[in-house]
ZADO-1210 file (C-alpha; in nm, 4 decimals, padded with zeros to 6 digits):
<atoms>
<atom x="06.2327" y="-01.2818" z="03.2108" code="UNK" pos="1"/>
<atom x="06.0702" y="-01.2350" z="02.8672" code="UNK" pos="2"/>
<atom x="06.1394" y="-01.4786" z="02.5910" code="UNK" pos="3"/>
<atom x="06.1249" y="-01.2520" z="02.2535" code="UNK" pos="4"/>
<atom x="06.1175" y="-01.4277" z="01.9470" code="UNK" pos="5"/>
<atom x="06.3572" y="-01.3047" z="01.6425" code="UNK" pos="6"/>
<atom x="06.2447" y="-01.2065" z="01.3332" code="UNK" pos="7"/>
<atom x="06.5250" y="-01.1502" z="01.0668" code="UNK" pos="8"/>
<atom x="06.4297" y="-01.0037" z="00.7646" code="UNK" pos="9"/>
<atom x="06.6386" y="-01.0253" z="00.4164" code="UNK" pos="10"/>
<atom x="06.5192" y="-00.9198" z="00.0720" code="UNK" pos="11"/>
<atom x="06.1553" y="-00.9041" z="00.2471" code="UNK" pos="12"/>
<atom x="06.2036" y="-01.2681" z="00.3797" code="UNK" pos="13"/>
<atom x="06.2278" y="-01.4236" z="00.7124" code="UNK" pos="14"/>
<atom x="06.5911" y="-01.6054" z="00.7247" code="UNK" pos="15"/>
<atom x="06.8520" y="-01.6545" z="00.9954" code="UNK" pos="16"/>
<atom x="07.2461" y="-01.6666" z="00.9479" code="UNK" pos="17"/>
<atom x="07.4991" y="-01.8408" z="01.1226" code="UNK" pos="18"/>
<atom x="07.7134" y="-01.6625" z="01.2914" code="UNK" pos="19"/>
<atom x="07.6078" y="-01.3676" z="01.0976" code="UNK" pos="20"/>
<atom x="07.7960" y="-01.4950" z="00.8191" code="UNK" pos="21"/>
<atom x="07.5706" y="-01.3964" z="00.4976" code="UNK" pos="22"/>
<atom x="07.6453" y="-01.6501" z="00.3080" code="UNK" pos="23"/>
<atom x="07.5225" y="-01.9286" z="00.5664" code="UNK" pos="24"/>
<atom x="07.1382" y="-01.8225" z="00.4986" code="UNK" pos="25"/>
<atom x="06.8217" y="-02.0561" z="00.5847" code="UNK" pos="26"/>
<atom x="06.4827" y="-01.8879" z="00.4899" code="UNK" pos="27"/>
<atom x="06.2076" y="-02.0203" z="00.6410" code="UNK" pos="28"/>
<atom x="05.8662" y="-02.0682" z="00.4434" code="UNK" pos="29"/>
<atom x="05.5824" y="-01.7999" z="00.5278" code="UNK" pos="30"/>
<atom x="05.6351" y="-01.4621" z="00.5316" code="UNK" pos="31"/>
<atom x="05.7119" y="-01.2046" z="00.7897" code="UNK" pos="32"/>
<atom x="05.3664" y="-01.0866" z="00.9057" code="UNK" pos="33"/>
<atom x="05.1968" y="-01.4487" z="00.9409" code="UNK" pos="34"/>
<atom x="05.4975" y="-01.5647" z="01.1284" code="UNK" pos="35"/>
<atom x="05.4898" y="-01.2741" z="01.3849" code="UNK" pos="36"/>
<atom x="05.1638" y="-01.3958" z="01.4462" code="UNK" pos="37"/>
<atom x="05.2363" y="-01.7642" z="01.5003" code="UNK" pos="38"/>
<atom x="05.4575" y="-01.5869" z="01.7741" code="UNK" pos="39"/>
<atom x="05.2304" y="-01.3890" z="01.9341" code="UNK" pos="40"/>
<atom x="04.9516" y="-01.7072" z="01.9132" code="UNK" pos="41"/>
<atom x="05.2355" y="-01.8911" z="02.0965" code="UNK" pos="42"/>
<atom x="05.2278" y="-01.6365" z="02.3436" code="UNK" pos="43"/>
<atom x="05.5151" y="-01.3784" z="02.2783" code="UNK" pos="44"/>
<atom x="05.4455" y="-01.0225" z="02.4765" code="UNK" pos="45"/>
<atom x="05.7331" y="-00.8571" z="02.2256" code="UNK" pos="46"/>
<atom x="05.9040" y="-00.9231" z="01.9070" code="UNK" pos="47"/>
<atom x="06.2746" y="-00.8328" z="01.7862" code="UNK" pos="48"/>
<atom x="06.3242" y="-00.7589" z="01.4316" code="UNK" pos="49"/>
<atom x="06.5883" y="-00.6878" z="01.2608" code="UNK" pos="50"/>
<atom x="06.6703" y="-00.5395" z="00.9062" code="UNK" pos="51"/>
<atom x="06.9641" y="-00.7269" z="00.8115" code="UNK" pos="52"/>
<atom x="07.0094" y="-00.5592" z="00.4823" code="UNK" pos="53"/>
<atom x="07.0150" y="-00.2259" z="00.6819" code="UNK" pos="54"/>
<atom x="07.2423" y="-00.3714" z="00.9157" code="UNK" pos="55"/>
<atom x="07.4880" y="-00.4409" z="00.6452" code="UNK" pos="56"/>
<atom x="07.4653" y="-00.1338" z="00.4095" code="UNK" pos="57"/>
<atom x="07.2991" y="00.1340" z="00.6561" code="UNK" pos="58"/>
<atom x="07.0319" y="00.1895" z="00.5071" code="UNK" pos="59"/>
<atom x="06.6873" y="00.0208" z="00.5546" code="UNK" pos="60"/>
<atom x="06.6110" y="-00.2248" z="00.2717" code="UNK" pos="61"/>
<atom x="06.3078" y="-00.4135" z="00.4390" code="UNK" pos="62"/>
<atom x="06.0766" y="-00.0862" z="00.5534" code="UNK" pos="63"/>
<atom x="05.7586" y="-00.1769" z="00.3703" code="UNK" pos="64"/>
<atom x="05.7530" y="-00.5429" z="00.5680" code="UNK" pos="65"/>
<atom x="05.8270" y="-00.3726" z="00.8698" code="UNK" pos="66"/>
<atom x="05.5015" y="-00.1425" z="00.8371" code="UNK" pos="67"/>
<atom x="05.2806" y="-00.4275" z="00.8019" code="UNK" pos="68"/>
<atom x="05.4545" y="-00.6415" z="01.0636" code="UNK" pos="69"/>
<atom x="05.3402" y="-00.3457" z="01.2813" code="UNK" pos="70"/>
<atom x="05.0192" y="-00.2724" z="01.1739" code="UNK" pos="71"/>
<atom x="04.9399" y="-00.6237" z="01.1873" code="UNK" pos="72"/>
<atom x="05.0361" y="-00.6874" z="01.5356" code="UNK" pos="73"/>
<atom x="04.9253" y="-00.5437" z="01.9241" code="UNK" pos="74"/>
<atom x="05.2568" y="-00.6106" z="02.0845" code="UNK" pos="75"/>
<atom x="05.5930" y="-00.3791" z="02.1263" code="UNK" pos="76"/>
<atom x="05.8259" y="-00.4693" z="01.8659" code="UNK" pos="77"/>
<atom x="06.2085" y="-00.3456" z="01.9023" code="UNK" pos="78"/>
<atom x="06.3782" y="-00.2708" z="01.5532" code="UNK" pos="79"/>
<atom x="06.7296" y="-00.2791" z="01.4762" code="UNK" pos="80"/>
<atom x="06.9413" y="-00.3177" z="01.1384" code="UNK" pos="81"/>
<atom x="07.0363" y="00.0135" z="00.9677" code="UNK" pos="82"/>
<atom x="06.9266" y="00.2316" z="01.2278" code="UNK" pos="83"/>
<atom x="07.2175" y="00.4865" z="01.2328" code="UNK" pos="84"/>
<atom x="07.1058" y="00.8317" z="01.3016" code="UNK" pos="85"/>
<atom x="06.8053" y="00.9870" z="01.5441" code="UNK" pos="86"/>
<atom x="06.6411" y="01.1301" z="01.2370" code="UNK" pos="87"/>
<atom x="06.5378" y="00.7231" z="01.1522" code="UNK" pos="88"/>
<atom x="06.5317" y="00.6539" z="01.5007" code="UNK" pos="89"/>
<atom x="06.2663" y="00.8797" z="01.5793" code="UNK" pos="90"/>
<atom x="06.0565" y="00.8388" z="01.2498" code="UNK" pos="91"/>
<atom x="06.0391" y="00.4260" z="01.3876" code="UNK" pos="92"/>
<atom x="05.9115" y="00.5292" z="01.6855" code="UNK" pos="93"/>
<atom x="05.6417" y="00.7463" z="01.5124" code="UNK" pos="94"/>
<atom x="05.5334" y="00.4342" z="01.2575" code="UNK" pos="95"/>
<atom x="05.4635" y="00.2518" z="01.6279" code="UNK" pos="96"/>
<atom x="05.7739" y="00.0818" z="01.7118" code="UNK" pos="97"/>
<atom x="05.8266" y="00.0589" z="02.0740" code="UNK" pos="98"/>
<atom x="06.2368" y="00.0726" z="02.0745" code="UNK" pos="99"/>
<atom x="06.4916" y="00.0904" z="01.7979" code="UNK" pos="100"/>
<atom x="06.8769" y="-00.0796" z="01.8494" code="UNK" pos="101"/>
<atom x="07.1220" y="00.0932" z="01.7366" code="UNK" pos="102"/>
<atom x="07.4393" y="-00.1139" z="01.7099" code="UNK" pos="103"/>
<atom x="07.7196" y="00.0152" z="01.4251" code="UNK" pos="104"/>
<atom x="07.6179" y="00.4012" z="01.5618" code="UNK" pos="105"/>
<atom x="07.7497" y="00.3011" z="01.8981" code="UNK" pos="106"/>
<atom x="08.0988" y="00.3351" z="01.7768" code="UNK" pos="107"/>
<atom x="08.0691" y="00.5485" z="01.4489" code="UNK" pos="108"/>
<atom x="07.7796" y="00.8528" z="01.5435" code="UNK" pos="109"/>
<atom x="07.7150" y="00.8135" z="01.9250" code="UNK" pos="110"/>
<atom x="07.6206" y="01.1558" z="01.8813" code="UNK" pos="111"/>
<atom x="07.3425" y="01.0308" z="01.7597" code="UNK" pos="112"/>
<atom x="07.2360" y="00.8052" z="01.9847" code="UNK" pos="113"/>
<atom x="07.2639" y="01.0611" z="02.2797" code="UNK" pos="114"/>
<atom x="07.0362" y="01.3022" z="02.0543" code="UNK" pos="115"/>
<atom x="06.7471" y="01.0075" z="02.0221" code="UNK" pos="116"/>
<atom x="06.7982" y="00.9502" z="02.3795" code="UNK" pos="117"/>
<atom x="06.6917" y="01.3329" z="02.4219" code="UNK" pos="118"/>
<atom x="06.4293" y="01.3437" z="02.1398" code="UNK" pos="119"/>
<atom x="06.3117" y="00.9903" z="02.2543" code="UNK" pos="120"/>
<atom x="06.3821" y="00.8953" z="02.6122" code="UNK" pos="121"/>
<atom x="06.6434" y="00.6318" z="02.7266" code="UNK" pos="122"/>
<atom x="06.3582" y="00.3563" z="02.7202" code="UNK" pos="123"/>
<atom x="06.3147" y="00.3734" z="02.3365" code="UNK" pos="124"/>
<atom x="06.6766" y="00.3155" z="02.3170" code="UNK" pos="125"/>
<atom x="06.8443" y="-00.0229" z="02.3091" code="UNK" pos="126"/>
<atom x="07.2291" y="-00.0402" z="02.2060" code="UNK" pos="127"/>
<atom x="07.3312" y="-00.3490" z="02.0895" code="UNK" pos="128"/>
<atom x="07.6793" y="-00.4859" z="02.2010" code="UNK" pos="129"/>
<atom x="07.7531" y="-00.7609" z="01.9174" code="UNK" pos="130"/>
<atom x="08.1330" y="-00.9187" z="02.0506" code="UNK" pos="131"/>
<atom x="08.3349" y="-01.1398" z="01.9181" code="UNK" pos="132"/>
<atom x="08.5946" y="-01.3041" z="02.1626" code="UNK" pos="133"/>
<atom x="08.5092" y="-00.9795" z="02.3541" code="UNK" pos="134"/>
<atom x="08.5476" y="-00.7400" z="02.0692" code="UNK" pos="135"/>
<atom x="08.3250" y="-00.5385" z="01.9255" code="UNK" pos="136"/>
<atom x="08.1905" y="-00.5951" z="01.5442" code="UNK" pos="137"/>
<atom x="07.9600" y="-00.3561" z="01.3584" code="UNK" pos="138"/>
<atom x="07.8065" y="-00.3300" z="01.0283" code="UNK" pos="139"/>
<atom x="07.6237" y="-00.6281" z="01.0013" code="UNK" pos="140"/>
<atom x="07.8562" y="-00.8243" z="01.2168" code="UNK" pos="141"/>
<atom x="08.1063" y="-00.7687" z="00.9111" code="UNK" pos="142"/>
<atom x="08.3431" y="-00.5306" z="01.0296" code="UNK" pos="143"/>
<atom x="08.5559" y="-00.5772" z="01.3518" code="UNK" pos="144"/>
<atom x="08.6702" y="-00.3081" z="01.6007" code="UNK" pos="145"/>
<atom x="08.9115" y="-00.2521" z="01.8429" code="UNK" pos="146"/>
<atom x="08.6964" y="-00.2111" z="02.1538" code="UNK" pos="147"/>
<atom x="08.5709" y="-00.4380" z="02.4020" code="UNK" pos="148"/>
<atom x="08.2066" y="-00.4849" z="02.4852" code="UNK" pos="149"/>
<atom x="08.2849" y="-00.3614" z="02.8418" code="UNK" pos="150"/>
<atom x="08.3914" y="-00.0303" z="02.7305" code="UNK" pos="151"/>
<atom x="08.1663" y="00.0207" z="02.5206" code="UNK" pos="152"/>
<atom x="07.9160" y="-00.0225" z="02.7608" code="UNK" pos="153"/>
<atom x="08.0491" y="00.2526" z="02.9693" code="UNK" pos="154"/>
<atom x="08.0513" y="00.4766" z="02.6429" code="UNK" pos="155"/>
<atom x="07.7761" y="00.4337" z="02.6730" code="UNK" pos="156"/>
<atom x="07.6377" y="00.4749" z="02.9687" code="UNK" pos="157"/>
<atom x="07.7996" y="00.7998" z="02.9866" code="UNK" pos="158"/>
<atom x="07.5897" y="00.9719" z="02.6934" code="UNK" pos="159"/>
<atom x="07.2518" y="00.8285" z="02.9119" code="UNK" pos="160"/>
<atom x="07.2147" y="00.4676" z="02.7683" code="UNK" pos="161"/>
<atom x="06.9886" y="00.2949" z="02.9917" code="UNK" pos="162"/>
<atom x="06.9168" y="-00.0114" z="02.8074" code="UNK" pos="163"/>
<atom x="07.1767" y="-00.3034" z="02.6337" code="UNK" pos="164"/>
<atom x="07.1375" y="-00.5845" z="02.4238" code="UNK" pos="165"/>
<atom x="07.3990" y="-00.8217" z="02.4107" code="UNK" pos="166"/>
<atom x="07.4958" y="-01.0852" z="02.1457" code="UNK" pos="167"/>
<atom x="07.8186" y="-01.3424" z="02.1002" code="UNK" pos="168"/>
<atom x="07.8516" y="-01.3554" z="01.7679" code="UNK" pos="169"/>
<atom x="08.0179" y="-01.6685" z="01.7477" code="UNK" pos="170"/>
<atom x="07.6764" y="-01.8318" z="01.9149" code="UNK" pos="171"/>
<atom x="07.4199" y="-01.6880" z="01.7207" code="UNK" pos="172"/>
<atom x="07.2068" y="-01.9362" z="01.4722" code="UNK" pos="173"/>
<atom x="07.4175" y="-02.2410" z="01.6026" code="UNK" pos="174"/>
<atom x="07.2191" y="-02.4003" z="01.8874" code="UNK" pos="175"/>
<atom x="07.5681" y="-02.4299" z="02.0715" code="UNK" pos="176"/>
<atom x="07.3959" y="-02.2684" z="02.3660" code="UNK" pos="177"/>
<atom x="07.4543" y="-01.9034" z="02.5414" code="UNK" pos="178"/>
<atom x="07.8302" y="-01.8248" z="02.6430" code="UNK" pos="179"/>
<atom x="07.7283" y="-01.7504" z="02.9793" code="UNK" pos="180"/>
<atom x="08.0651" y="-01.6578" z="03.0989" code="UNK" pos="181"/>
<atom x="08.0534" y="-01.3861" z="02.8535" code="UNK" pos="182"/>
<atom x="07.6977" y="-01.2856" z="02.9588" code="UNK" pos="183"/>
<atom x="07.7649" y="-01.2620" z="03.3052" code="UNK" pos="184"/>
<atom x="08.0910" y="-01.0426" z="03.2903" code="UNK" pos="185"/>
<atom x="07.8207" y="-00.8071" z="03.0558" code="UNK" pos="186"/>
<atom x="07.5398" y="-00.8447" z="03.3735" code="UNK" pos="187"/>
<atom x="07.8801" y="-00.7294" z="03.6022" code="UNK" pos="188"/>
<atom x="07.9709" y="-00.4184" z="03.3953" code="UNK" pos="189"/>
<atom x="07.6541" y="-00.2344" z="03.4313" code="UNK" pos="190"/>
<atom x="07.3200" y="-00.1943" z="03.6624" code="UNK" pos="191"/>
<atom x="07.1130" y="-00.1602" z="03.3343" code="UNK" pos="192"/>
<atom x="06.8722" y="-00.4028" z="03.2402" code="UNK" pos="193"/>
<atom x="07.0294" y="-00.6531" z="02.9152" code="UNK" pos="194"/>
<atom x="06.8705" y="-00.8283" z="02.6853" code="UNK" pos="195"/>
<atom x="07.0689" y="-01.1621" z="02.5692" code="UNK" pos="196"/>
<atom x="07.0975" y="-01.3144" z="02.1984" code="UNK" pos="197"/>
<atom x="07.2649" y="-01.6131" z="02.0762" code="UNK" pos="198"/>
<atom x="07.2787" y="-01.9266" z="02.0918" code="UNK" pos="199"/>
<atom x="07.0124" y="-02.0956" z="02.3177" code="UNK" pos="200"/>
<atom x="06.9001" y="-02.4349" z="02.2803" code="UNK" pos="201"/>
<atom x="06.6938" y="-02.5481" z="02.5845" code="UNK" pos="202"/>
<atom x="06.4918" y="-02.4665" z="02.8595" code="UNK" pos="203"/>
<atom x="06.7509" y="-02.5261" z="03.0653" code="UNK" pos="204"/>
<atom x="06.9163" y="-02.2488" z="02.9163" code="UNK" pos="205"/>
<atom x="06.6369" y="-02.0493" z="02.9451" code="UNK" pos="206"/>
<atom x="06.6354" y="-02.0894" z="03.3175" code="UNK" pos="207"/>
<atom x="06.9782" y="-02.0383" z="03.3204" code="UNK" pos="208"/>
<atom x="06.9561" y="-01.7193" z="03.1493" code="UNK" pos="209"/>
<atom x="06.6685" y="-01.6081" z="03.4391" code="UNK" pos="210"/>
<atom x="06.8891" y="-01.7194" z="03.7729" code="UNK" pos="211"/>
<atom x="07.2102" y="-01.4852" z="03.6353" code="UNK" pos="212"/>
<atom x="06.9498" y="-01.1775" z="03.6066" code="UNK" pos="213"/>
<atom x="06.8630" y="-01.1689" z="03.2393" code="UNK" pos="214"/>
<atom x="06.5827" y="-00.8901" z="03.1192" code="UNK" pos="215"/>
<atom x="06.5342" y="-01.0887" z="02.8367" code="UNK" pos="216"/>
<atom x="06.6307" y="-01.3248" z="02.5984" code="UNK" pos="217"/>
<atom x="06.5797" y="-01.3184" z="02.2403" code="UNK" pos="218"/>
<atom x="06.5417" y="-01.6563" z="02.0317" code="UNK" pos="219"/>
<atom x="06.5839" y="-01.7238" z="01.6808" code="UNK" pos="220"/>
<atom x="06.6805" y="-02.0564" z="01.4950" code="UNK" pos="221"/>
<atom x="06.5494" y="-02.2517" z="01.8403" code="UNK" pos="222"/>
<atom x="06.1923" y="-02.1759" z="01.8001" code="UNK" pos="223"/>
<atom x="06.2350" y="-02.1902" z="01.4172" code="UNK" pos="224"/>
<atom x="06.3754" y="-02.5292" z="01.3800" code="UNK" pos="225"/>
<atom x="06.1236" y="-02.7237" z="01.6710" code="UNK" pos="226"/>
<atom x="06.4355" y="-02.7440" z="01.9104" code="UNK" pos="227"/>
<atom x="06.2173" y="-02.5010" z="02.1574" code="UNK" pos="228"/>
<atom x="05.8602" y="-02.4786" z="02.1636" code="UNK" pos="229"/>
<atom x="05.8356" y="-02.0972" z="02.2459" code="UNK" pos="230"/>
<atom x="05.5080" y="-02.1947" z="02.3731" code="UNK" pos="231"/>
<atom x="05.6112" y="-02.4229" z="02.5956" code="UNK" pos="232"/>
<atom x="05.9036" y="-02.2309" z="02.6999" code="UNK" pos="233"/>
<atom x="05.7385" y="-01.9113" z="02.8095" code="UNK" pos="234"/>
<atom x="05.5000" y="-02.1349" z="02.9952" code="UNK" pos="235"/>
<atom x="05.7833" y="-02.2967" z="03.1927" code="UNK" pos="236"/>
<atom x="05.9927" y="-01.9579" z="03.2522" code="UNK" pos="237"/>
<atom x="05.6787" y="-01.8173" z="03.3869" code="UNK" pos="238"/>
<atom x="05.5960" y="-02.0695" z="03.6238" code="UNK" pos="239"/>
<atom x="05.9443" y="-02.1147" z="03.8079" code="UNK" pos="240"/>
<atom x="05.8562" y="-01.7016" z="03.9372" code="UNK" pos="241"/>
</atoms>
């Protein structure tokens, strides 16, 4: 199981919200490209960034900070946050990003995301499934739907998704660790590899997160605050096989 460190970007900053909640910001001292490194020197094999100006709006706010994250780094990053149609998703791939999430496209254009999956190939793609109490919320975690994560899997899976990522909103930038009730009914609804967000605290979590059949797990405000020493963390993952 990987352990891929988060890297939220806001007005060309590195911050993380609560919940998603914009208003509930911390920003965290250094900027972008030197803390991608201090990831990768702590041994991360991927990052996750996300625009979360893009996420909100739609349209990518934080491009020039992406660029040099990318240039300035030899590992796969996945990009999500404003990615909404497979004209940007394909022009990511092209500046060197290994996959792009779409999330709000899912359930406005999935049109869209069947054409990138075409252009691109079903491993570039990642959809994110971002649930609250099961339900679906989009743009930016702002506005709520009226599907359920599990269908929109299928959706999914029926235009040739091959790839999830999936997030309780109501866990992510609290250290109130992983709803893993939530995660495994996910792991049940599809064969596909998923990628988890949200919430972890602990190694024990971590491990946790391995023995249910987690790809990966991304980690934000854990590594951020000193609660997890990503360092440390991938070390221990790796050695338990």
């Amino acid at each position: 199981m990987d352990i891929v460190p988060a890297i939220d970007l806001r007005n060309g900053k590195c911050v993380r919200l609560t919940r998603g909640d914009y208003s509930k910001e911390t920003i965290f001292e250094g900027d972008p490209v030197s803390i991608a490194n201090k990831w990768i020197e702590s041994g991360a094999t991927r990052l996750h960034v996300v625009d979360l100006d893009g996420a909100k709006i739609g349209k990518r706010k934080n491009e020039e900070i992406v660029n040099k994250i990318v240039r300035s780094v030899n590992i796969p990053i996945q990009l999500g946050g404003g990615i909404r149609d497979s004209d940007t998703a394909e022009r990511m791939i092209g500046l060197g990003i290994d996959r792009v999430i779409f999330g709000t496209a899912a359930i406005e254009s999935p049109s869209e995301i069947e054409h990138s999956i075409k252009k691109l190939g079903p491993d570039k793609i990642i959809v994110g499934i971002d649930t609250l109490e099961g339900i679906v919320k989009t743009r930016g975690w702002v506005n709520t739907t009226s599907t359920k994560g599990k269908t929109l899997i299928k959706n999914m899976e029926d235009i040739g998704v091959k790839r999830f990522m999936f997030t309780d909103t109501s866990k992510d930038g609290t250290l109130l660790h992983p709803n893993f009730e939530s995660i495994t009914d996910i792991l049940e609804s599809t064969k596909y590899p998923v990628t988890v967000g949200g919430g972890v605290t602990n190694i024990e979590d971590l491990v946790k997160l391995k023995k249910i059949g987690v790809e990966s797990v991304v980690i934000g405000l854990a590594i951020y605050s000193g609660q997890l020493d990503l360092k440390l963390a991938i070390k221990k993952i790796d050695s338990r096989g």
